[in-house]
DSSP file (Angstrom, degrees, kcal/mol; ACC not computed):
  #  RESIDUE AA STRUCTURE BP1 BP2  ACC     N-H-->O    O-->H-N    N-H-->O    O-->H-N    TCO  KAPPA ALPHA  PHI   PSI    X-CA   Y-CA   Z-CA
    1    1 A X              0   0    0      0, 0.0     2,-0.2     0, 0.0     0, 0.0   0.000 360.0 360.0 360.0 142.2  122.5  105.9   82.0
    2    2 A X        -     0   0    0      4,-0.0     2,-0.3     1,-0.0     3,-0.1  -0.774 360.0-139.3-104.7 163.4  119.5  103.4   81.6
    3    3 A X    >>  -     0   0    0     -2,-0.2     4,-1.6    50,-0.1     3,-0.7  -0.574  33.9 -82.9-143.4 141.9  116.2  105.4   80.5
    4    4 A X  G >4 S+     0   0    0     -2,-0.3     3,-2.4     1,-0.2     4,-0.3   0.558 124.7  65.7 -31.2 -98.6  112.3  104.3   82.2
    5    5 A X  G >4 S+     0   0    0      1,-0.4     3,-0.8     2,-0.2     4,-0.4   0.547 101.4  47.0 -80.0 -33.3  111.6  101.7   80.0
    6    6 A X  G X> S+     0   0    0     -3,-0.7     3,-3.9   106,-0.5     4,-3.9   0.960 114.6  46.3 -64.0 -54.9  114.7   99.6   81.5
    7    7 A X  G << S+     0   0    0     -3,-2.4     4,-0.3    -4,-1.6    -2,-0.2   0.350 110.9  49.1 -91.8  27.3  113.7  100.1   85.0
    8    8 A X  G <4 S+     0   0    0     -3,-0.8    -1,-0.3    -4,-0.3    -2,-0.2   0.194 113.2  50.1-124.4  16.9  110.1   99.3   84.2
    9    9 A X  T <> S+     0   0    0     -3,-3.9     4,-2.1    -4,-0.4     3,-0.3   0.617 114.8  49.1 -90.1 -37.4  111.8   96.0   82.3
   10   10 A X  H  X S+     0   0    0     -4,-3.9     4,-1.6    -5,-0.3    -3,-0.1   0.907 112.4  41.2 -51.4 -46.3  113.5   95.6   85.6
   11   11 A X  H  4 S+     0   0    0     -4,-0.3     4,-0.4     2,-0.2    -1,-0.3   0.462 112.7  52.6 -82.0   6.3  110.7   96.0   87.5
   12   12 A X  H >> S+     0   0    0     -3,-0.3     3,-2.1     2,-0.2     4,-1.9   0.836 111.6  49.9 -90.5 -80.0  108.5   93.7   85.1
   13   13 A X  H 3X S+     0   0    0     -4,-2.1     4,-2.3     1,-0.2     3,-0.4   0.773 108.0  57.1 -32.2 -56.8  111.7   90.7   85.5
   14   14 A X  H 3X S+     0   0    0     -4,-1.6     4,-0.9    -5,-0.3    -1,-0.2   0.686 108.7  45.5 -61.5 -30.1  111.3   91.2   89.4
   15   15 A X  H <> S+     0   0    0     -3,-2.1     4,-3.1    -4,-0.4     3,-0.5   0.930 110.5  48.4 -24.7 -73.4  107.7   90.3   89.1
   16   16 A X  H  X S+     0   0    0     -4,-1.9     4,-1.2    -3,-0.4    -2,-0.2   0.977 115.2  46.8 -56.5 -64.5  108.3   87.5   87.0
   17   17 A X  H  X S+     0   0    0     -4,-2.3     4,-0.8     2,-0.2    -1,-0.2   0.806 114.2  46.9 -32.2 -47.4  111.2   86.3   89.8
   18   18 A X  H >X S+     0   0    0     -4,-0.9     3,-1.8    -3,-0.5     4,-0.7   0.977 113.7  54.3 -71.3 -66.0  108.6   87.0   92.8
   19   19 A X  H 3X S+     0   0    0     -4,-3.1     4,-1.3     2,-0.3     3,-0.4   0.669  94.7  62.6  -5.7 -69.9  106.0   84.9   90.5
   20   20 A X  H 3< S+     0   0    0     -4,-1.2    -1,-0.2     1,-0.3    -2,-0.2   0.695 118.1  28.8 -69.6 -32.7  108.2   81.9   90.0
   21   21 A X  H X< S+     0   0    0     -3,-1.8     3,-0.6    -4,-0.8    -1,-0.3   0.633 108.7  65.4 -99.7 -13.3  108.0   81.4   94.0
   22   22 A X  H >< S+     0   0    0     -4,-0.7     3,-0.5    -3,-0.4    -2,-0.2   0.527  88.4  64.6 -91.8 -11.8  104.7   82.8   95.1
   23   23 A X  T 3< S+     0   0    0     -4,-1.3    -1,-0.2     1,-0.2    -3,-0.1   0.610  83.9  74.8 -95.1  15.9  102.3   80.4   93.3
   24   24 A X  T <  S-     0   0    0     -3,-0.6    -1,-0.2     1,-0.2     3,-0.2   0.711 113.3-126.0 -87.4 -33.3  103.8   77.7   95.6
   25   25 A X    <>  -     0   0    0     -3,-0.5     4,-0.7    -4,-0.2    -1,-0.2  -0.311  28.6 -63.7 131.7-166.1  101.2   79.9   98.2
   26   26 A X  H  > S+     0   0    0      1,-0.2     4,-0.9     2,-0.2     5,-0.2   0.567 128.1  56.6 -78.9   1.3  101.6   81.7  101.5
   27   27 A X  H  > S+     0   0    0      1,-0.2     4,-1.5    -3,-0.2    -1,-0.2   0.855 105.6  48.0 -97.7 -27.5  102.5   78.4  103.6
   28   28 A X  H  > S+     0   0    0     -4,-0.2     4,-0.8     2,-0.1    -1,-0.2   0.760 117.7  47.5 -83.1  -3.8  105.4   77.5  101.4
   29   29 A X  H >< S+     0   0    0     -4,-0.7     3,-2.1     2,-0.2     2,-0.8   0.597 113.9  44.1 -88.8-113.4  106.4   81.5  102.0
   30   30 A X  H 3< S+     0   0    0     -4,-0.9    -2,-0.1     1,-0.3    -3,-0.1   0.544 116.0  53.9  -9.4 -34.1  105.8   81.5  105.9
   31   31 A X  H 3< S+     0   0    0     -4,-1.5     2,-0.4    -2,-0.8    -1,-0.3   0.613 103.0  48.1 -88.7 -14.7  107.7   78.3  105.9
   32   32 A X    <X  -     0   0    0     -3,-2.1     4,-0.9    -4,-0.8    -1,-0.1  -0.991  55.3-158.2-144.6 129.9  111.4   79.0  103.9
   33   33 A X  H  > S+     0   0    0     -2,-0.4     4,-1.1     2,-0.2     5,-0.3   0.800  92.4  64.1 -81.4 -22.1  113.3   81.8  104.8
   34   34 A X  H  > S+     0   0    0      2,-0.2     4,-0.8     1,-0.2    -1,-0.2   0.798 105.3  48.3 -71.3 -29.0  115.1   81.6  101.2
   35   35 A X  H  > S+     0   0    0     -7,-0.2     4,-1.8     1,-0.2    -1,-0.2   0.821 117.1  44.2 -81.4 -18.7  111.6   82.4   99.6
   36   36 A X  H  X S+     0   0    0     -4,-0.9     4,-1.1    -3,-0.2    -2,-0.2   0.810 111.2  44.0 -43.5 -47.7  111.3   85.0  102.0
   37   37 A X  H  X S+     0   0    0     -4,-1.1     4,-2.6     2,-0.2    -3,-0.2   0.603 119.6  59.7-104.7 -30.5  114.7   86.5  101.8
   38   38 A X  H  X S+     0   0    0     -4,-0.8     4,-1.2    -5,-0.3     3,-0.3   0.967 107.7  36.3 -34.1 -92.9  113.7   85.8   97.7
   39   39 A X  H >X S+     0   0    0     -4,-1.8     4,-4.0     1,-0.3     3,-0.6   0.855 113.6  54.2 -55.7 -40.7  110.9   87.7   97.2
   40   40 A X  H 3X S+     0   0    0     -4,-1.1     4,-1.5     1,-0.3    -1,-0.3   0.911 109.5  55.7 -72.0 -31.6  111.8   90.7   99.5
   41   41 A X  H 3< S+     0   0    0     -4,-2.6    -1,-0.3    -3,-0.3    -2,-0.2   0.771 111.6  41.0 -33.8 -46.3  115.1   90.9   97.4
   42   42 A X  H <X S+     0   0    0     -4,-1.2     4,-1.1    -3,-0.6    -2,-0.2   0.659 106.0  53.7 -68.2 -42.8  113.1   91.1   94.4
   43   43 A X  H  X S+     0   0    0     -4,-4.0     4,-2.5     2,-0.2     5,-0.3   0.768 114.6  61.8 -77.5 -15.7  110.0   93.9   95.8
   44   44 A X  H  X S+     0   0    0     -4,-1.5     4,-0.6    -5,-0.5    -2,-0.2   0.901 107.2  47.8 -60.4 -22.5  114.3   95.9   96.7
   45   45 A X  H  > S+     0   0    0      1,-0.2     4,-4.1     2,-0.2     3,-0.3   0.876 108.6  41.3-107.8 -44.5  114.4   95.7   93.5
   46   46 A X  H  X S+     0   0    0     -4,-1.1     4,-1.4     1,-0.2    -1,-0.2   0.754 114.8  51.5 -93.0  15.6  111.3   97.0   92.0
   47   47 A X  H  X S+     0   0    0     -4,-2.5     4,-1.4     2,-0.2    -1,-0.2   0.619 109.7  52.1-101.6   2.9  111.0  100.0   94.5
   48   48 A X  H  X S+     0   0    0     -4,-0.6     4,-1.7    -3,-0.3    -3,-0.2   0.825 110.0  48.7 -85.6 -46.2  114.7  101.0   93.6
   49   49 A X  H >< S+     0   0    0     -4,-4.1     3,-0.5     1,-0.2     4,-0.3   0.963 113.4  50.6 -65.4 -36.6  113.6  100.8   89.9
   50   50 A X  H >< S+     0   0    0     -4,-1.4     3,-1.0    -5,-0.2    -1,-0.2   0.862 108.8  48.8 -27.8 -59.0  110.7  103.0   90.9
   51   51 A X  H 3< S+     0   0    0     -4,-1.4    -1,-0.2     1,-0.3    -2,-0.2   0.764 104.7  55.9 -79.9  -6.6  112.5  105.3   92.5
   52   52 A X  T << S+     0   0    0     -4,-1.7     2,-0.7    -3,-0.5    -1,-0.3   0.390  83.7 107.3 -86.7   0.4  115.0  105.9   89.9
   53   53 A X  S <  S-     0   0    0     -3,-1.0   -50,-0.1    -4,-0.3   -48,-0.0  -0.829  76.3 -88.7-104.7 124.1  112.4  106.7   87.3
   54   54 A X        -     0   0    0     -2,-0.7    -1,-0.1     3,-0.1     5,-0.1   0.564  24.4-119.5 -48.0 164.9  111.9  110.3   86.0
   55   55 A X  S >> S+     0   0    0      2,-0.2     4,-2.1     3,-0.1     3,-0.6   0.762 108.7  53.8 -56.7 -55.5  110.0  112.5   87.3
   56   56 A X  H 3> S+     0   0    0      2,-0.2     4,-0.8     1,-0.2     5,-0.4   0.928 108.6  55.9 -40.3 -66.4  107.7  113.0   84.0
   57   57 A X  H 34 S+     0   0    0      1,-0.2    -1,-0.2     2,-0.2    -2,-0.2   0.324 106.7  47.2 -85.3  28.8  107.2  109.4   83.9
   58   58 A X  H X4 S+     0   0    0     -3,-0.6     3,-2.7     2,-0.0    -2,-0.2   0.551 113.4  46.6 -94.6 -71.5  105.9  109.2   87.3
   59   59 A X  H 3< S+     0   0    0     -4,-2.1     3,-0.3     1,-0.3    -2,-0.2   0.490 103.3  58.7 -77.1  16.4  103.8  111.8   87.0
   60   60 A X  T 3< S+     0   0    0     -4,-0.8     2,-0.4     1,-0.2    -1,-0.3   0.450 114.1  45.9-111.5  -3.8  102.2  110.8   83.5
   61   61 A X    <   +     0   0    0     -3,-2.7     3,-0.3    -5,-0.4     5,-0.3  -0.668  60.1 148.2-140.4  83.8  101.2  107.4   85.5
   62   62 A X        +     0   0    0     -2,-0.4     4,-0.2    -3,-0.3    -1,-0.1   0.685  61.6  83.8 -78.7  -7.5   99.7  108.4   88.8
   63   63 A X  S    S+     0   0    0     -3,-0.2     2,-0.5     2,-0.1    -1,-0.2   0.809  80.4  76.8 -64.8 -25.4   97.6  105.5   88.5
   64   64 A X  S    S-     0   0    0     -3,-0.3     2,-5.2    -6,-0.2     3,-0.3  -0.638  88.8-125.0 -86.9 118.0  100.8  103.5   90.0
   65   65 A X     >  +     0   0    0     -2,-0.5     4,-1.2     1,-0.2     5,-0.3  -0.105  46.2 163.8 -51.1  61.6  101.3  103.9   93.7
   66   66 A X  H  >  +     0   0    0     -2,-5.2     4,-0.8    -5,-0.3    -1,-0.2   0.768  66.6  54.8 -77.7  -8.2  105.0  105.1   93.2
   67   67 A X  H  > S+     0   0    0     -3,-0.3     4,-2.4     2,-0.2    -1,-0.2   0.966 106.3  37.9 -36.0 -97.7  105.0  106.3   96.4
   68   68 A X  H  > S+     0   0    0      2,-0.2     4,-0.6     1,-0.2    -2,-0.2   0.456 111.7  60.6 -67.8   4.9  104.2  104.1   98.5
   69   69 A X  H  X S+     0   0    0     -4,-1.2     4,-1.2    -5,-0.1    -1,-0.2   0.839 111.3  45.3-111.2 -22.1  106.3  101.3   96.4
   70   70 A X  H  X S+     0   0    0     -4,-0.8     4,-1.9    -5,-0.3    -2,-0.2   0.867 108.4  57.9 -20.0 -46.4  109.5  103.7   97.1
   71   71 A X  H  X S+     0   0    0     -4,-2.4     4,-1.9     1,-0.3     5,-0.2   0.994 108.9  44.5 -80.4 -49.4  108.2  103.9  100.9
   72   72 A X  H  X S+     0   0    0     -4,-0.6     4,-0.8     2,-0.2    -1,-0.3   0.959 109.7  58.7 -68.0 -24.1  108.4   99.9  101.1
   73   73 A X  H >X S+     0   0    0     -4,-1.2     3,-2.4     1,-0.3     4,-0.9   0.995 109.7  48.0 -34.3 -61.3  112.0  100.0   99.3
   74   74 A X  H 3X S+     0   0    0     -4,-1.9     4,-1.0     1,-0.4     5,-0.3   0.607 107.6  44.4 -72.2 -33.3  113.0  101.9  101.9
   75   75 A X  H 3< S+     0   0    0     -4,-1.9    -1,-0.4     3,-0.2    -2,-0.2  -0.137 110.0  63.0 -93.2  32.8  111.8  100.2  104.7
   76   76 A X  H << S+     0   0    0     -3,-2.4    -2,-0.3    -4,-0.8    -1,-0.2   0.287 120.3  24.5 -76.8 -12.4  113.3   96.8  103.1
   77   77 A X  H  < S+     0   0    0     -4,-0.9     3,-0.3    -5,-0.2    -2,-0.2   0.527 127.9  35.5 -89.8 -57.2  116.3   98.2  103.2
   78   78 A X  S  < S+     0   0    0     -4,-1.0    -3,-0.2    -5,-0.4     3,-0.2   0.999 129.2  36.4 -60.1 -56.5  117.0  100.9  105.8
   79   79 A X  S >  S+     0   0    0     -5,-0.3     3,-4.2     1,-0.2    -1,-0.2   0.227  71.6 145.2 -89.1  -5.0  114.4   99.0  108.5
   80   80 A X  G >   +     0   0    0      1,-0.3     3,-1.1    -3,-0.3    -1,-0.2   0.412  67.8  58.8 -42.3 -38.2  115.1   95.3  107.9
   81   81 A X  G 3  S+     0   0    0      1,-0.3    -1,-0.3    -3,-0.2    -2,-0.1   0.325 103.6  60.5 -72.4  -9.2  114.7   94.1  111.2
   82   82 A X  G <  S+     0   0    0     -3,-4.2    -1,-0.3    -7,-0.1     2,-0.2  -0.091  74.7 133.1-122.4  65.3  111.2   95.6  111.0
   83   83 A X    <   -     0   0    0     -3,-1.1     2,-1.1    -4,-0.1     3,-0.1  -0.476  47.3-141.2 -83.8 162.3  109.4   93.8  108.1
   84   84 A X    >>  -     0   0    0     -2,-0.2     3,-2.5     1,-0.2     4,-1.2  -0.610  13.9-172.3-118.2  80.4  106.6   92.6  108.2
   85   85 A X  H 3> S+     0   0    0     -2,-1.1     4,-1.4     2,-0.3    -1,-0.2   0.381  85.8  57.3 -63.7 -11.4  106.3   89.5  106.5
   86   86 A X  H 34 S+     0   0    0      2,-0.2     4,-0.3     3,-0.1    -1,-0.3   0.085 113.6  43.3 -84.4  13.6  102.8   89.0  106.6
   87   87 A X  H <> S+     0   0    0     -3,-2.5     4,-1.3     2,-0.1     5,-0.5   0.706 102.6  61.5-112.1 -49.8  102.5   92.4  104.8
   88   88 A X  H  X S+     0   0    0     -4,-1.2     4,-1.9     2,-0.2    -2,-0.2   0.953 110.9  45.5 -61.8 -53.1  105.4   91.7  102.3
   89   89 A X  H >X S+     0   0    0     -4,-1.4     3,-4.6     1,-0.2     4,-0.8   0.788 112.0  49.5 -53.7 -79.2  102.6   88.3  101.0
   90   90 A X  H 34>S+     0   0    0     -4,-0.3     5,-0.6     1,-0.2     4,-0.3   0.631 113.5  45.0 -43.7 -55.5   99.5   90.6  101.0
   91   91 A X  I 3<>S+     0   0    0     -4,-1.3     5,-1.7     1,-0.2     4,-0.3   0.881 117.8  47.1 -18.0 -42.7  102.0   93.0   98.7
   92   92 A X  I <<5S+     0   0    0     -3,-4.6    -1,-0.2    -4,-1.9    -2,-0.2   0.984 124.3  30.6 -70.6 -48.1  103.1   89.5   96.6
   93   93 A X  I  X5S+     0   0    0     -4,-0.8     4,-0.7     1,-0.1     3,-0.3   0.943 129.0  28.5 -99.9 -66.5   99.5   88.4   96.2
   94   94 A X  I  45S+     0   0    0     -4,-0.3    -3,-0.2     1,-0.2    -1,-0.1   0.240 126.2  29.1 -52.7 -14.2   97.4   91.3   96.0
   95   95 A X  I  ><S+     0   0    0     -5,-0.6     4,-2.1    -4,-0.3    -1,-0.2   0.382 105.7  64.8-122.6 -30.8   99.3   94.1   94.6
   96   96 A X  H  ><S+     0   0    0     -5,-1.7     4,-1.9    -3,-0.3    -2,-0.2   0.886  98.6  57.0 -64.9 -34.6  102.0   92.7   92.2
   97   97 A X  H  X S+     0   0    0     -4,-0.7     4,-1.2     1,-0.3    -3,-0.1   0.970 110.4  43.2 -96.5 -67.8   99.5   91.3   89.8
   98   98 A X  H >> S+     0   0    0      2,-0.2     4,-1.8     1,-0.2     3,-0.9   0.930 115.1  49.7 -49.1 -49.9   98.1   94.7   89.3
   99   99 A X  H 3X S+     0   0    0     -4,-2.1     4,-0.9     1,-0.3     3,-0.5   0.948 110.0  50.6 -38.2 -71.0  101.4   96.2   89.1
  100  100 A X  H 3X S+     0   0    0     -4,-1.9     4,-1.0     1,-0.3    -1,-0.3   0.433 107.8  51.3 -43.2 -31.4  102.6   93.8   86.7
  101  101 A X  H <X S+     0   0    0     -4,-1.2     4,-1.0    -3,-0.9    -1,-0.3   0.950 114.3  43.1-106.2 -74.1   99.4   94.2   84.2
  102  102 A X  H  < S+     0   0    0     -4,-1.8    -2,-0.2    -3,-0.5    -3,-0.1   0.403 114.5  52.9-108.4   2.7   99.8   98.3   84.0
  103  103 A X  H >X S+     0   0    0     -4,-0.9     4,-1.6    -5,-0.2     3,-1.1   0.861 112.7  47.0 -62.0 -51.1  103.7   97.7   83.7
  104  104 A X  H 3X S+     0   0    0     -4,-1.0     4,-0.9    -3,-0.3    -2,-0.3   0.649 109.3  51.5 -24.3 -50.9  102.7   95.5   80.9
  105  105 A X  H 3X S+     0   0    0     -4,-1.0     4,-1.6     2,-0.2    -1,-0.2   0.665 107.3  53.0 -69.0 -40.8  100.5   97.9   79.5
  106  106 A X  H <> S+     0   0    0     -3,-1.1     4,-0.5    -5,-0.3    -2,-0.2   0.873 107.5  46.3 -78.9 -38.8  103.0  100.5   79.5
  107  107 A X  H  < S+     0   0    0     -4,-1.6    -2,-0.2     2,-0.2    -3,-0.2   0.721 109.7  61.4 -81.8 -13.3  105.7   98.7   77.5
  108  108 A X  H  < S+     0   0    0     -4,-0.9    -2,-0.2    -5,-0.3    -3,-0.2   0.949 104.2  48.3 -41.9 -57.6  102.8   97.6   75.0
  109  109 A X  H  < S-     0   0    0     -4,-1.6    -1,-0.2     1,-0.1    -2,-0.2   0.700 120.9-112.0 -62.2 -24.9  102.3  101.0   74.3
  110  110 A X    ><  +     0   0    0     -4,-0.5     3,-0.9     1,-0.2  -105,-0.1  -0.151  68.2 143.9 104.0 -47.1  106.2  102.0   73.7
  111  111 A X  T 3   +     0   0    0      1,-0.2    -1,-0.2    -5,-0.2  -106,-0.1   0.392  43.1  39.8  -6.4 130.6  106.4  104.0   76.7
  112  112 A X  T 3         0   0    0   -108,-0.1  -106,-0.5  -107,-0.1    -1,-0.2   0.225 360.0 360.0 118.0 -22.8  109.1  104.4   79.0
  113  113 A X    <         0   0    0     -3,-0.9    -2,-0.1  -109,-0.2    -1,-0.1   0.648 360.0 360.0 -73.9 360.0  111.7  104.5   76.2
């Protein structure tokens, strides 16, 4: 069974992935459905590692919306046919970077293991 500190490496790579297409900006996003279909692959990815991650280590970092990045899992999957793709970019630019810094923070420390 893989233990927090994998599925917050998971969700740290899914970052990195999201990353690799998002500094290309929101027109090259609006414009290719494969950077679309990309990135929203990628936020499945880090609200499945989210939601799989204990209960204890959720609640010893409330500063991370794990809620609400579970709720968009869930409607990226269950809902697909209602995303909202000018929410998934604010998500990309405005909320991954901060995620990504206080995952960061946490495997610095040893955490998660």
């Amino acid at each position: 069974m893989r233990d927090d500190r994998e599925k917050l490496l998971d969700i740290f790579d899914a970052i990195e992935q999201i990353e690799k297409y998002a500094v290309q900006g929101r027109e090259a996003f609006e414009s290719s459905e494969l950077i679309q279909v990309w990135h929203v692959r990628h936020l499945q990815v880090i609200g499945e590692a989210a939601r799989t991650l204990s209960s204890g280590f959720k609640d010893k970092h409330p500063q991370i919306p794990w809620t609400r990045i579970v709720g968009m899992r869930n409607i990226l999957v269950h809902h697909y046919f209602e995303i909202d793709l000018p929410v998934v970019w604010e998500v990309v630019e405005h909320e991954l970077p901060q995620l990504k810094a206080q995952v960061e923070a946490i495997l610095r420390e040893g955490e998660g293991g």
